[in-house]
C-alpha positions in Angstrom: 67.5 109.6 39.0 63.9 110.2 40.4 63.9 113.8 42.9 61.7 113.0 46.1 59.4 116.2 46.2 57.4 115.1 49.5 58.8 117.4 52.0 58.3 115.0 54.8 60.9 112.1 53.3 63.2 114.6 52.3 63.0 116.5 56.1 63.0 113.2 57.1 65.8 111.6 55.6 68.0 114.6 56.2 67.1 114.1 59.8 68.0 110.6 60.0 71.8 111.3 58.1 72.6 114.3 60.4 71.1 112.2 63.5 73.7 109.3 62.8 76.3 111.9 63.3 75.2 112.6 66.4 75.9 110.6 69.9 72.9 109.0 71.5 72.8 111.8 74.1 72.7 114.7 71.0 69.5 112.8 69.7 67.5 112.8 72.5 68.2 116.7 73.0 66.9 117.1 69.2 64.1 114.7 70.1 63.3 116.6 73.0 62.9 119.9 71.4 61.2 118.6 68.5 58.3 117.2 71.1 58.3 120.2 72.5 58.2 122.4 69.7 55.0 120.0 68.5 53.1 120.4 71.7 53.0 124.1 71.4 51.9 124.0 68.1 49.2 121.3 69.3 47.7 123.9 71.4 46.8 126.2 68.7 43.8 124.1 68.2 44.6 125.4 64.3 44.3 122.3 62.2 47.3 123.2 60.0 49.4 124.0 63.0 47.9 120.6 64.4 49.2 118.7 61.5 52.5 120.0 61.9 53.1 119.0 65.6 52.1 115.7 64.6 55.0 116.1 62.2 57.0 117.3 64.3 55.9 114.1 66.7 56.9 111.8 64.2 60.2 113.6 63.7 61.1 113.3 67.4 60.4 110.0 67.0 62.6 109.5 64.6 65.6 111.4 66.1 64.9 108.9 69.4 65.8 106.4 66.9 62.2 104.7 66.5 61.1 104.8 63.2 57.9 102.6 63.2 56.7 105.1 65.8 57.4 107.7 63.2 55.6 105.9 60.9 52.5 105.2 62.8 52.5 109.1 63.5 52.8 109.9 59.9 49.8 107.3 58.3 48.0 108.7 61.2 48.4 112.2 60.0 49.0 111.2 56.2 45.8 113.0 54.2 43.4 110.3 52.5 
């Protein structure tokens, strides 16, 4: 069995199981906060703290339930 060491898969795939357990309604109040949690950090101007609101952008994206959005976010942000 191979062990996923990229933090974002595993966040995100922890995410998306504990999401599922959640009613449509629950979702959208982690997606919220997640967005909101990003655009604070986005403010910094700090390019590490930059990077992770965009994380945290696709991560609200993918608690809304949209995860080509969170993908686009995350190729965006994904270092070259």
């Amino acid at each position: 069995m191979e062990y996923c060491h990229d933090a974002f898969t595993l966040t995100a795939a922890v995410l998306r199981a504990v999401c599922s357990a959640m009613t449509q309604e629950q979702r959208l109040v982690v997606a919220e906060e997640l967005r909101v949690q990003g655009e604070r950090l986005n403010e910094l101007k700090d390019e590490s703290m930059v990077r992770l609101a965009a994380t945290l952008s696709s991560f609200a994206a993918l608690a809304r339930g949209e995860p080509d959005e969170a993908s686009e976010v995350f190729r965006a942000i994904r270092p070259r």
